[in-house]
Every structure is written in C-alpha cells, then in structure tokens.
N, C-alpha and C positions, 0 to 999 in steps of 0.2 A: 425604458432602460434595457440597453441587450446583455442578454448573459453571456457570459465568459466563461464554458466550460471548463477547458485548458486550464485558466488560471486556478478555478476550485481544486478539479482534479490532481495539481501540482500539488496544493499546499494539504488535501487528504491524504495521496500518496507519502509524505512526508509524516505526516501526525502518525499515518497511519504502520508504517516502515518500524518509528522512533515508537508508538506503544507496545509493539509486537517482538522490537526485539531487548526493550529495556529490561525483560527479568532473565537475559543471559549475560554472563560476563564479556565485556569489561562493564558493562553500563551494571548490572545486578540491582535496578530497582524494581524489589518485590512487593509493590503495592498491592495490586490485586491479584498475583501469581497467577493460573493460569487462566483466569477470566482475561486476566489483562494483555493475554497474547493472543486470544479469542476477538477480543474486541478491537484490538490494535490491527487483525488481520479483515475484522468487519471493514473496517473505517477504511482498509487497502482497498479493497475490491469496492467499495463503493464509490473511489477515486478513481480505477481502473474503467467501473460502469460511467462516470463523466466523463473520464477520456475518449470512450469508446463514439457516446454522445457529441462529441467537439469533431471526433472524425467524421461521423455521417453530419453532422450541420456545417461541416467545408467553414470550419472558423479559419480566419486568416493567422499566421505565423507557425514555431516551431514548437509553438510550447504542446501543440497535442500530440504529435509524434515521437516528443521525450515520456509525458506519459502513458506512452502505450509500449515506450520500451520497458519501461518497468517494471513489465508481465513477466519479464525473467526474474526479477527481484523474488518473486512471488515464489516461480517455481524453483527459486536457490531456498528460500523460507521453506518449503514442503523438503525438501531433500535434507535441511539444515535440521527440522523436528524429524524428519525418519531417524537419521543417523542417532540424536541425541535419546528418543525414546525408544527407536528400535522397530512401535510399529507405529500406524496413523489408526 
C-alpha cells in the first residue's frame, strides 16, 4: 500500500489550524485553553513535516504544494499570538 503524504498532511494541517485557533473568538472553545493551542499548533507542524515528506518523495498532484502553502498559515498564527499576548 503506498502512502499518501499530501493527503495526511491536508487533513493534519486542518485539525491542526481548527485546534489552535478554536479558543479565540468567533469559534471561543475553551476546552483545553492554552494546552489546546499548543497542541492544535503540534498537530500543524506535524502536517507541514508530511508535506514537506510528499515534496522530496515527488508524489504525484497538487495536493502537496497546497500544503506547503500553509507555512504562511503558521507564520499569520505567530504574528496573530504576538499581537494578542504581546510576547512569545
């Protein structure tokens, strides 16, 4: 069976987006409050690490070069927690 980076990396990048930014408004679910923007940002970069994986193994389509765009996502996330806490 061959793996599909691309497609993991999509669907982490997503979980991973939606955990990290659910304890700010408008989503504000405070389940695990700031663990769960820790872990939400884990689950990013872990997605980013399979994207990265789909580019050097030359998987066929487009789906790895949408998640490799989403490295700005990340660095709007770091600019989005400086502004709100001020520092990192």
């Amino acid at each position: 069976m061959e793996r599909k980076f691309s497609k993991i990396s999509i669907i982490l990048i997503i979980v991973g987006i939606f955990g990290a930014y659910m304890a700010f408004p408008p989503i504000n679910i405070d389940i695990f409050g700031w663990w769960g923007i820790c872990i939400g940002f884990g689950i990013y970069l872990t997605g980013i690490v399979l994207g990265i994986c789909a580019f050097f193994k030359k998987e066929k389509g487009l789906m790895k070069y949408i998640s490799l765009l989403s490295v700005s996502l990340g660095a709007l996330f770091i600019v989005f927690l400086y502004a709100i806490v001020g520092k990192i």
